[in-house]
N, C-alpha and C positions, 0 to 999 in steps of 0.2 A: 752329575748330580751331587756327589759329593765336594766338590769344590764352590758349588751352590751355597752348599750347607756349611763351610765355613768360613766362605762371605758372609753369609748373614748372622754367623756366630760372632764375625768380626766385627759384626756394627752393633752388636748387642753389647758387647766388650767394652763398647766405649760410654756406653748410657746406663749398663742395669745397675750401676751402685745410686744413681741418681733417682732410677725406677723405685729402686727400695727403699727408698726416701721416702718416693711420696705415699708407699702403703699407708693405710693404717695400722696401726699396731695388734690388730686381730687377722689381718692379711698377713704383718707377716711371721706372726705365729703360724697360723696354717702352711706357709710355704716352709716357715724353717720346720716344723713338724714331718711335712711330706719330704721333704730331701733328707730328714736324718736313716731314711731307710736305705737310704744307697752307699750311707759311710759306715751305718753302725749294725750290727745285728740285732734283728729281734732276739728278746728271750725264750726259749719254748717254755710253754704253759708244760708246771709241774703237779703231778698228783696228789694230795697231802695224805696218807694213809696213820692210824695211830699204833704202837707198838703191837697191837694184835693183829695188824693188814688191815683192820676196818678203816672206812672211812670217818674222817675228825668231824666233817659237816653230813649229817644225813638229812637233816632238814631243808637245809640249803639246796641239796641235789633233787630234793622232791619238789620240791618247790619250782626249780629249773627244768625239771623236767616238763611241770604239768605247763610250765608258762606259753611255749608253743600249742598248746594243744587247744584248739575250737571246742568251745562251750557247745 
């Protein structure tokens, strides 16, 4: 299986620069997009809190909150 699968890596080897050619240019946004997760780390999502621990946005978070929620 695995020697399988680096045949056909092998023949991909020799055409994908040519592949990504013919993208269009929103294809290959979306592909460089999707492969930047496998070289570069996500950010983690930071809390913003104001010198007293409250939160800076209260409005914001109520608003996010209620947005899920069925009328």
């Amino acid at each position: 299986m695995l020697k399988t699968i680096e045949k056909v890596l092998g023949f991909l080897d020799e055409t994908i620069e040519q592949d990504i050619e013919l993208l269009t240019p929103a294809q290959r946004a979306s592909m460089w997009n999707d492969l930047q997760e496998y070289i570069r780390p996500k950010l983690a999502r930071t809390e913003h809190v104001g010198n007293d621990g409250k939160d800076l946005f209260p409005v914001i978070n109520v608003i996010a909150k209620n947005v899920d929620k069925p009328e």
